[in-house]
RODO-2510 file (C-alpha; in nm, 4 decimals, decimal comma):
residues 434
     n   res          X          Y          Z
     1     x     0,0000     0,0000     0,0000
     2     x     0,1114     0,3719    -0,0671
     3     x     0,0172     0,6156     0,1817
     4     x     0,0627     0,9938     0,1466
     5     x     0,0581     1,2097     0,5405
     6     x    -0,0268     1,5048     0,5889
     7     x     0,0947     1,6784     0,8544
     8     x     0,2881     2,0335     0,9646
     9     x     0,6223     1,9224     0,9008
    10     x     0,9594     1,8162     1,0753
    11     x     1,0901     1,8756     1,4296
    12     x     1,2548     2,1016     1,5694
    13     x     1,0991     2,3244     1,3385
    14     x     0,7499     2,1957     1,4656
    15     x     0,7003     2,0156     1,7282
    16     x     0,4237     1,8566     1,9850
    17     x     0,2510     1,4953     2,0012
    18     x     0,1235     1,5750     1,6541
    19     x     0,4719     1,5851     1,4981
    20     x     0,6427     1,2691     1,7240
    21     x     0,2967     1,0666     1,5854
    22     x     0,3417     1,1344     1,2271
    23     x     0,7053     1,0738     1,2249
    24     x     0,6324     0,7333     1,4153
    25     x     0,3685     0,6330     1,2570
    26     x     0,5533     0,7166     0,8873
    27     x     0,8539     0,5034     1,0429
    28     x     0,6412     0,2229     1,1816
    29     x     0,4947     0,1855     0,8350
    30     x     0,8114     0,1852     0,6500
    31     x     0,9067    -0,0459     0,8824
    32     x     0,6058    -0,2926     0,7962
    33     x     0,6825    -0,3024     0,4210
    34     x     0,4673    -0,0017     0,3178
    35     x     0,5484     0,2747     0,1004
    36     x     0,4975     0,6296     0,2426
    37     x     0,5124     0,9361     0,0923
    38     x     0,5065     1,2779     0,3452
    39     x     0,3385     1,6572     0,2515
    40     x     0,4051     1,9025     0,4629
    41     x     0,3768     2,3549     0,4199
    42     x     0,6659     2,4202     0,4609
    43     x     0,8235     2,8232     0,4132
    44     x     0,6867     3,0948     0,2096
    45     x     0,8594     3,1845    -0,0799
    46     x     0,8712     3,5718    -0,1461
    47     x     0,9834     3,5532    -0,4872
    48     x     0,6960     3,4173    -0,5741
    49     x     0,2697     3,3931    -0,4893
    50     x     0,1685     3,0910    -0,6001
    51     x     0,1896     2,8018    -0,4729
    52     x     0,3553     2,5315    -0,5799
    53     x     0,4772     2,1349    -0,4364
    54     x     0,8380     2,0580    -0,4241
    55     x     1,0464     1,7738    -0,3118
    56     x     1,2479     1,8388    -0,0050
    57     x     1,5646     1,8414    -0,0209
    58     x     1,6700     1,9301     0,3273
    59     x     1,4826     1,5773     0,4605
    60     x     1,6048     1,3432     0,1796
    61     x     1,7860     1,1121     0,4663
    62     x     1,4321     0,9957     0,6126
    63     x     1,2839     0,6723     0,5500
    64     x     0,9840     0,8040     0,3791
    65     x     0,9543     1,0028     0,0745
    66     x     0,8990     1,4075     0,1683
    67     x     0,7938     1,6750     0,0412
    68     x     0,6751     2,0257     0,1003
    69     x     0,4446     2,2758    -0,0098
    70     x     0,5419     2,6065    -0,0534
    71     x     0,3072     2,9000    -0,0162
    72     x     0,0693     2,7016     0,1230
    73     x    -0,2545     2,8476     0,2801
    74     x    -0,1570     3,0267     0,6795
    75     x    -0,0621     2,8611     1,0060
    76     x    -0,2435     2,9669     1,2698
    77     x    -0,1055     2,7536     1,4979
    78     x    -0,1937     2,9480     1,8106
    79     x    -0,4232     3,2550     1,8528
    80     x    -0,7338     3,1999     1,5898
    81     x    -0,7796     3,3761     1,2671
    82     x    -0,8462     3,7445     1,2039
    83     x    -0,8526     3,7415     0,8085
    84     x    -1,0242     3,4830     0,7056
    85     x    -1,0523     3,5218     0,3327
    86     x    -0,7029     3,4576     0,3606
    87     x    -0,7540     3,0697     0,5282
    88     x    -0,9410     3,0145     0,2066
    89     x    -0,7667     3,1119    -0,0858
    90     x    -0,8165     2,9023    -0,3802
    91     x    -0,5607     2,7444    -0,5919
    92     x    -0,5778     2,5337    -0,9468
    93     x    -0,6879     2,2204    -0,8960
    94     x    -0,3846     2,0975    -1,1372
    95     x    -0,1435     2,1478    -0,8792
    96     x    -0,3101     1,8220    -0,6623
    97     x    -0,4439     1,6737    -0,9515
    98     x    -0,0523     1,6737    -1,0848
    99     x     0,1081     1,5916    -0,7658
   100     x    -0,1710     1,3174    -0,6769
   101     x    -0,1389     1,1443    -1,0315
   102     x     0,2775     1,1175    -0,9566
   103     x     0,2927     0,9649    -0,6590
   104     x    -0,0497     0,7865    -0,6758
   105     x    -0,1471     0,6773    -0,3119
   106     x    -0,4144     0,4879    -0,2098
   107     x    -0,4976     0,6651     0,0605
   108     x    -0,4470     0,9973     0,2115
   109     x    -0,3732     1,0277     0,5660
   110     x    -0,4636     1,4040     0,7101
   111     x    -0,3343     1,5156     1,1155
   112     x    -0,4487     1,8261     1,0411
   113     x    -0,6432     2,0523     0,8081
   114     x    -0,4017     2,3678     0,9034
   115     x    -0,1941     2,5124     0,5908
   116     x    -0,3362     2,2169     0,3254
   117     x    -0,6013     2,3939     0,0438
   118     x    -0,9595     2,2322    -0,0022
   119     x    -0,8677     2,1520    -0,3421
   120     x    -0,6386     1,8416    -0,2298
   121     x    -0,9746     1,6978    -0,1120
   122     x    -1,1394     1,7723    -0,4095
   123     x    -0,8728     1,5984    -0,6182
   124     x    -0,8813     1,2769    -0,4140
   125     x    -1,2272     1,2434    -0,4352
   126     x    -1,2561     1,3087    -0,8119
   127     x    -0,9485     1,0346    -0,8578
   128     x    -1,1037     0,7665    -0,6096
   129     x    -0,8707     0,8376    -0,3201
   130     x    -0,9566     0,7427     0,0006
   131     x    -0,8801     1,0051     0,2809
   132     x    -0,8292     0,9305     0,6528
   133     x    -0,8226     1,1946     0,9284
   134     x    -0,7049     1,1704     1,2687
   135     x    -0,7975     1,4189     1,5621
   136     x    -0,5019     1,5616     1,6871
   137     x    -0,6257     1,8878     1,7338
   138     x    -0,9817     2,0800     1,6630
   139     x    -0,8505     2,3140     1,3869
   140     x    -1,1352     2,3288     1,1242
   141     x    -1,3938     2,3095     1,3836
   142     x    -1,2455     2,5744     1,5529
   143     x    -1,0329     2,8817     1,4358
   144     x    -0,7816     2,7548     1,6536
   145     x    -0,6564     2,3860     1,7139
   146     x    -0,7478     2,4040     2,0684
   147     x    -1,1214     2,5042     2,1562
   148     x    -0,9741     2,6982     2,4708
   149     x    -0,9721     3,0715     2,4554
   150     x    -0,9283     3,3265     2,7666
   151     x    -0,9814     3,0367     3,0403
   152     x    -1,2546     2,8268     2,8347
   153     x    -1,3165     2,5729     2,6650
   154     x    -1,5692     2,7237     2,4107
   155     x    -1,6709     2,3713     2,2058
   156     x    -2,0162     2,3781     2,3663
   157     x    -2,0601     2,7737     2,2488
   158     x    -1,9139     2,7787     1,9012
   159     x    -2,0641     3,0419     1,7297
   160     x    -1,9836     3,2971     1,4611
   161     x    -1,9942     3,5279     1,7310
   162     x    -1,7254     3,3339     1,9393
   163     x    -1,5142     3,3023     1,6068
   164     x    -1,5492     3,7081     1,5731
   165     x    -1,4456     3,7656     1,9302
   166     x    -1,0786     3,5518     1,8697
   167     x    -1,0016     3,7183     1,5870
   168     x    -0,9649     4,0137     1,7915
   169     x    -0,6991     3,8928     1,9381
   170     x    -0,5645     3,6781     1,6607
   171     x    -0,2077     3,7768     1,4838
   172     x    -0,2745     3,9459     1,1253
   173     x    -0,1717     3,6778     0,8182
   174     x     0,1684     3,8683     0,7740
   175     x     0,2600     3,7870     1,1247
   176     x     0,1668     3,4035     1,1220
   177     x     0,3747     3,3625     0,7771
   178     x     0,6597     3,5223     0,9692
   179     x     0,6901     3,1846     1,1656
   180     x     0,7230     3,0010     0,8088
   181     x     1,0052     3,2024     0,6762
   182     x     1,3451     2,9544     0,6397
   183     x     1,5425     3,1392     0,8853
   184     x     1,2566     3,1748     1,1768
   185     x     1,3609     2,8906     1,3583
   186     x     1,7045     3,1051     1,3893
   187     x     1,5469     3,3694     1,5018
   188     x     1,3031     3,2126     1,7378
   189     x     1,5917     3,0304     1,9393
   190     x     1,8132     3,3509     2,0164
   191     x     1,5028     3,5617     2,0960
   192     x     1,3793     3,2603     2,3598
   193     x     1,7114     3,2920     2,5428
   194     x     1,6233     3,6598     2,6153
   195     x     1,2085     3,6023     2,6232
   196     x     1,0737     3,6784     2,9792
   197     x     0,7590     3,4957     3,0089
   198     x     0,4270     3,6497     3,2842
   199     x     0,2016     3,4118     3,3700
   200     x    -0,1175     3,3617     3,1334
   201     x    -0,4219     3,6174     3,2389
   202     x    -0,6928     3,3905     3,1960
   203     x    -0,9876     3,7136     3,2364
   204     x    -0,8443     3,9033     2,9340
   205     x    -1,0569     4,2348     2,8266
   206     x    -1,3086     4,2276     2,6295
   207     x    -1,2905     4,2685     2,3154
   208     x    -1,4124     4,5825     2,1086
   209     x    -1,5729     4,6110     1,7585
   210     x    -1,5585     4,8978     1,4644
   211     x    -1,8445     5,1133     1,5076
   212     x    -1,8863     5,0553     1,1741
   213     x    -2,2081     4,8326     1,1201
   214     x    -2,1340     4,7715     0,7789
   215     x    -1,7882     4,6145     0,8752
   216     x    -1,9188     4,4195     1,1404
   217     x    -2,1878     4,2602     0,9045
   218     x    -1,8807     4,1982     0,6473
   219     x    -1,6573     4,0741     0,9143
   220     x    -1,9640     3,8333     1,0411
   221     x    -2,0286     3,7220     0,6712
   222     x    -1,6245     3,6458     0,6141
   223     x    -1,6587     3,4025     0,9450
   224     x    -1,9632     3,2114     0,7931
   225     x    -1,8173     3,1530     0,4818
   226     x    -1,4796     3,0365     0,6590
   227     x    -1,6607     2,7764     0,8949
   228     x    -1,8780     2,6635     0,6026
   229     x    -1,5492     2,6180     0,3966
   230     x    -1,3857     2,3775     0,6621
   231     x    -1,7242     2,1908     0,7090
   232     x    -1,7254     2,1548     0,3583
   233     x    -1,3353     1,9826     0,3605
   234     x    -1,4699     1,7129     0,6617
   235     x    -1,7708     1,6451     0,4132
   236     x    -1,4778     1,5148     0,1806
   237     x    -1,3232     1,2929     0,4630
   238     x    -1,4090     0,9569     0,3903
   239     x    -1,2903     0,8029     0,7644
   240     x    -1,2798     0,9471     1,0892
   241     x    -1,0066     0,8521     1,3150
   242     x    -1,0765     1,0074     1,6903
   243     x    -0,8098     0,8923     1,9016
   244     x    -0,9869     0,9566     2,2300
   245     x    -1,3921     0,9134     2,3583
   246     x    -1,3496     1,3130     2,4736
   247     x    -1,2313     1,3891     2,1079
   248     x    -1,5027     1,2096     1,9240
   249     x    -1,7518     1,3810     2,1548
   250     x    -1,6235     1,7125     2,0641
   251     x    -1,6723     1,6288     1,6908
   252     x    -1,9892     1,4933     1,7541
   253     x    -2,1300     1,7798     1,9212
   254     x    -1,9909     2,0101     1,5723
   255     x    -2,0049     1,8177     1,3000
   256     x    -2,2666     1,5601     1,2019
   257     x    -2,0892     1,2622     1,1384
   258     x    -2,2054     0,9189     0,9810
   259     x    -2,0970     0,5652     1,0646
   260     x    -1,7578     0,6840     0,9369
   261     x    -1,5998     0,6226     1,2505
   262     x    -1,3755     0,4215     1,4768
   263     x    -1,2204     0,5605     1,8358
   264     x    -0,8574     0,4213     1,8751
   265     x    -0,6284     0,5294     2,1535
   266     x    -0,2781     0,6388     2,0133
   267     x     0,1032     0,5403     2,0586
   268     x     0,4486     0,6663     2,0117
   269     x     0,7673     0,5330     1,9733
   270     x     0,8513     0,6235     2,3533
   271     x     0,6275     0,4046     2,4409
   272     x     0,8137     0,0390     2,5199
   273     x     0,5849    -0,3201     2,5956
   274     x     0,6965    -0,3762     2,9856
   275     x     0,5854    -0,6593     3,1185
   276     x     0,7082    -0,6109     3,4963
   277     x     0,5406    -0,3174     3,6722
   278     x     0,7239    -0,1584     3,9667
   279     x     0,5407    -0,0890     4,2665
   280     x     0,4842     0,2933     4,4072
   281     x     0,7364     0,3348     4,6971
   282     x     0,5282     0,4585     5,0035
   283     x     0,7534     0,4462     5,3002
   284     x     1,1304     0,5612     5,3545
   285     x     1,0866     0,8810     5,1441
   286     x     0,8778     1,1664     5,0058
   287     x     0,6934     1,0719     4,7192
   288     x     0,8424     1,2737     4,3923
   289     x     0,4951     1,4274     4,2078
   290     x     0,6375     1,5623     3,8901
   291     x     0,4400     1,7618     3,6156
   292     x     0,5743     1,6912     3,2636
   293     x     0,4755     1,9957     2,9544
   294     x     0,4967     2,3425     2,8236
   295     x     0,4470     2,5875     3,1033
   296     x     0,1183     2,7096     3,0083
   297     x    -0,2082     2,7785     3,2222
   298     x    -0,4171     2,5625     2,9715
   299     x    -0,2097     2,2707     2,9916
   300     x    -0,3098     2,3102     3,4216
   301     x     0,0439     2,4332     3,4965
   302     x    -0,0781     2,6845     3,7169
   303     x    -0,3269     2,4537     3,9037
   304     x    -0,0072     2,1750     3,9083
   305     x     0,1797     2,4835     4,1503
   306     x    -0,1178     2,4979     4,3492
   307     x    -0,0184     2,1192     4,5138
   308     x     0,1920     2,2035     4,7634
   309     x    -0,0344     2,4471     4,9014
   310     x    -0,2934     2,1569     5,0200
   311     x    -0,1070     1,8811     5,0399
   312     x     0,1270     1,7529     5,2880
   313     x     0,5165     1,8718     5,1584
   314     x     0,6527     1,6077     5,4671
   315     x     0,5169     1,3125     5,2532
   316     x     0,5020     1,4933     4,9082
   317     x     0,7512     1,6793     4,6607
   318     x     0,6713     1,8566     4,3250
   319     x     0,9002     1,8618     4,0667
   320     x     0,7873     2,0167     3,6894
   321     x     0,9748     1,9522     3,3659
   322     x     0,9758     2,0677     3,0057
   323     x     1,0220     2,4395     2,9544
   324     x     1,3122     2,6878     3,0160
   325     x     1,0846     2,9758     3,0052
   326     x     1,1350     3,2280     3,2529
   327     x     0,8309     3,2938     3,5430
   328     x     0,8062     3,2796     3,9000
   329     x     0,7931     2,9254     4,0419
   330     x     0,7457     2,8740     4,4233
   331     x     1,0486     2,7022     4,6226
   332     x     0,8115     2,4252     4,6905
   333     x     0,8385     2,3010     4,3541
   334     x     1,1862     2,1922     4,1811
   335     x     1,2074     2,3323     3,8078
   336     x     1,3991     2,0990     3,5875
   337     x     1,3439     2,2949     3,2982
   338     x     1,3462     2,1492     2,9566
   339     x     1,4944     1,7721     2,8520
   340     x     1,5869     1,6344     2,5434
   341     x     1,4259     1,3346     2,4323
   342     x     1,7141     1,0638     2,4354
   343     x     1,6950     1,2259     2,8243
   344     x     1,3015     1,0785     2,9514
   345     x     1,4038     0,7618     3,0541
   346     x     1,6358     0,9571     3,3129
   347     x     1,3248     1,1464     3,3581
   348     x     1,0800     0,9187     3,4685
   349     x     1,3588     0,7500     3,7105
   350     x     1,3311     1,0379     3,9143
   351     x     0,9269     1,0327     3,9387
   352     x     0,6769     0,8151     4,1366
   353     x     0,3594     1,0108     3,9973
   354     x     0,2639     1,1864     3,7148
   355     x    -0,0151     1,4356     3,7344
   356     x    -0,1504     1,5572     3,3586
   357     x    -0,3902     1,8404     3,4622
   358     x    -0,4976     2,0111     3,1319
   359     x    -0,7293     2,3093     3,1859
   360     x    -0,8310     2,2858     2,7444
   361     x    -0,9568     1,9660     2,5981
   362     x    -0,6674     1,7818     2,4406
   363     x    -0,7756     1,5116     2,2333
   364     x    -0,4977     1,2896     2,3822
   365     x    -0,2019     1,3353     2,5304
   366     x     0,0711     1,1472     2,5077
   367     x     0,2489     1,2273     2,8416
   368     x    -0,0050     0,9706     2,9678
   369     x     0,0690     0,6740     2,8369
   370     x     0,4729     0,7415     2,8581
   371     x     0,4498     0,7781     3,2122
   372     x     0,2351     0,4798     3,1974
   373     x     0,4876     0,2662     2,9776
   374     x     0,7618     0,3697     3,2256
   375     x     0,5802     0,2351     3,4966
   376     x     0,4207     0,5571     3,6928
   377     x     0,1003     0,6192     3,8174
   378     x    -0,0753     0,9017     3,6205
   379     x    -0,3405     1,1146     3,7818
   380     x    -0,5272     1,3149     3,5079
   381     x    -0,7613     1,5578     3,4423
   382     x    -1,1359     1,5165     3,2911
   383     x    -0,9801     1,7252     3,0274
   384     x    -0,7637     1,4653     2,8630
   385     x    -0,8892     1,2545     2,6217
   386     x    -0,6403     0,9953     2,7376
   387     x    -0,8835     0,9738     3,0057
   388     x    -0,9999     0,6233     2,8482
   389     x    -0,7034     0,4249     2,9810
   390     x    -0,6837     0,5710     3,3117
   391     x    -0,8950     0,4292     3,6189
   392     x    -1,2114     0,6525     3,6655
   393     x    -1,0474     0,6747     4,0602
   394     x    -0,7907     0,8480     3,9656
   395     x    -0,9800     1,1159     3,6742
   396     x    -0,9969     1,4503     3,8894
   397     x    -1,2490     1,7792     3,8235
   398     x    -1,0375     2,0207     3,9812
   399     x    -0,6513     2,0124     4,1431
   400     x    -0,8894     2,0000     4,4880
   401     x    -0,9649     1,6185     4,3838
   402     x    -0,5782     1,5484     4,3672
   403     x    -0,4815     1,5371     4,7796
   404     x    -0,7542     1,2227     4,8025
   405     x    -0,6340     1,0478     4,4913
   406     x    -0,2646     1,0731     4,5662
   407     x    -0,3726     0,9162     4,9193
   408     x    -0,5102     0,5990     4,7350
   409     x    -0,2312     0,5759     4,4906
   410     x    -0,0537     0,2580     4,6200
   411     x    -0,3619     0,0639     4,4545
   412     x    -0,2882     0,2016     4,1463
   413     x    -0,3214    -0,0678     3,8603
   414     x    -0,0878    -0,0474     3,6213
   415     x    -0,1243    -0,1915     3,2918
   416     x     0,1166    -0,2612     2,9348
   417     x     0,0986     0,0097     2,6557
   418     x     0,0541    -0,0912     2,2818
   419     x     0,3660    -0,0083     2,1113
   420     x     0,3965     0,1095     1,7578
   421     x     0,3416    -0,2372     1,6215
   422     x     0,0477    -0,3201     1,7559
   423     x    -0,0982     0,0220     1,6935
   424     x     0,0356    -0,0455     1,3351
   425     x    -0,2140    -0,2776     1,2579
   426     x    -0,5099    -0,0623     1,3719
   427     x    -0,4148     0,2038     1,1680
   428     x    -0,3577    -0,0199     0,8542
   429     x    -0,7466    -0,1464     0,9180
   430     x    -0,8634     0,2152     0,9474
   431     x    -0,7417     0,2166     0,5912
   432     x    -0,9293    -0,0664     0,3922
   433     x    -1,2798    -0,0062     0,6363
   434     x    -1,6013     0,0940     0,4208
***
């Protein structure tokens, strides 16, 4: 079988559970005997507006066959939209109808719909291409991937009116394709070593519109033609892949979908078949509560600091790892800052428990079921979508529920991951169901 990904592109440039899945998944398929081809938008090429697919040079050495489109639609990869004419240019069929007819895959496998054109849809359907989509994030349902937006999750109140209000505070197109020039990632590294980061104000101010009635009806009319544009891409989806219960609710409750379904938890190459499982040491020393993720109040960081506050720091120790950004963390919490990947085994020998307390509705989340592989108890919030492998005793509300569970974690059950074999297979029956 040939398969053609799409996803945003290659780490370090981009990075996040979307990027490590594609790349294992891509490997794990190679791997398997199949033939994979990769699409990614890639930078924006000055000299020239259109847009146009190329092969990439710069990642010839993978395993699978890459290649990147240049120009290609925006990024808004945090923040929502503010132009949204631009989100739905148009471009000449030809170009997917040429590139599709080359590489001729039997099926198309989408992560996201950020950057890619409706066209590409178009063009598989008209050539009898069957296209798979997996929900790594919410983009297309929402004008940003994560359905959270000043404190709230908003997937219950997703209105025109809700889309109008982001774009308020949304980055104008110029700025997004700023972060796809070649030389950004450059950039982006020196300016982090001299970035000071405030906390996240969750009560931001409200908004305010043009006066202009006219401009608001324009503005209101843009927004229904963008959300009708993306509804009419995941009409052109022949499968759904939702890799979590909380993620195929979220779809459910925005887009009517068919029998075109199947919920499948996710893997990663991290992720190693153990058969032993140690136990949770409970005497002899505190017990090492660690926080693993980007420093960022809808990932729960802020509620993860609020721990040693109501829980006993004679029995308990907090420990957070994963950013070097700079804010203000209190003594009772050890800041390990960020790791490199070769580094998590290291990691996880220095942890007992794992809290994941995401404030937004991630569809997964893969430091889960790597804490899980590695043998550590994982307390998570009703919030992650990994949710569906975890005991319901140990799924909290609010960081109040936390103090209890951590009381009862010495019954913690802990059970094998699937590695990227077994997940493998799934996947590769996703592809021939009707």
């Amino acid at each position: 079988m040939k398969i053609l990904h799409y996803s945003l592109g290659f780490p370090p440039e981009r990075s996040g559970g979307l990027i490590r899945y594609t790349m294992d998944l891509m490997n794990e398929q190679i791997r398997q005997g199949e033939e994979v081809c990769y699409l990614y938008p890639g930078h924006i090429n000055v000299l020239k507006n259109r847009t146009y697919i190329k092969a990439d040079r710069k990642h010839s050495k993978a395993n699978f066959t890459p290649y990147v489109l240049v120009n290609s639609l925006p990024l808004p990869l945090f923040g929502g939209i503010k132009n949204p004419n631009d989100f739905m240019r148009p471009v000449n069929a030809k170009l997917y109808l040429n590139f599709l007819g080359k590489i001729r895959p039997d099926v198309i496998h989408v992560h996201t719909l950020m950057g890619i054109h409706k066209e590409l849809f178009e063009c598989a359907q008209s050539l009898g291409i069957r296209i798979v989509f997996t929900s790594h994030d919410y983009f297309g349902l929402a004008p940003e991937p994560t359905f959270y937006y000043q404190g709230s999750n908003y997937d219950d109140n997703n209105t025109i009116e809700q889309w109008m209000k982001i774009s308020q505070t949304a980055m104008p197109t110029w700025k997004l394709r700023l972060f796809q020039i070649s030389f950004y990632p450059a950039v982006r590294r020196i300016a982090h070593k001299f970035k000071s980061q405030k906390n996240i104000i969750l009560d931001a101010k409200e908004p305010k519109y043009n006066n202009n009635k006219t401009n608001i009806s324009d503005i209101k009319n843009d927004f229904v033609k963008l959300k009708k544009y993306y509804l009419s891409i995941f009409s052109l989806i022949n499968y759904f892949h939702f890799n979590s219960h909380l993620a195929l609710s979220v779809y459910q409750n925005n887009l009517v979908l068919k029998k075109n379904y199947s919920c499948i938890s996710i893997t990663n190459s991290t992720v190693k078949y153990r058969s032993s499982m140690s136990q949770v040491p409970m005497k002899g020393r505190k017990l090492r509560i660690a926080y693993i993720g980007p420093y960022k109040s809808f990932k729960g960081f802020f509620d993860f600091l609020k721990l040693p506050k109501i829980t006993n720091l004679k029995i308990f120790e907090y420990h957070v790892y994963g950013s070097d950004d700079i804010i203000t963390i209190p003594n009772t919490v050890i800041n390990h800052g960020h790791f490199k990947k070769d580094d998590i085994d290291k990691v996880y020998r220095n942890i007992d428990v794992v809290i994941v307390p995401s404030r937004c509705k991630e569809t997964f989340g893969f430091v889960t079921i790597e804490a899980l592989s590695h043998n550590k108890p994982v307390l998570v919030s009703s919030n992650v979508g990994a949710k569906d492998i975890i005991d319901g005793e140990f799924i909290f509300k609010t960081i109040s529920d936390v103090p209890q569970q951590l009381e009862k974690v010495a019954s913690y059950i802990l059970e094998p991951q699937k590695n990227m074999s077994t997940h493998y297979e799934e996947i590769r029956q996703i592809y021939h169901k009707n």
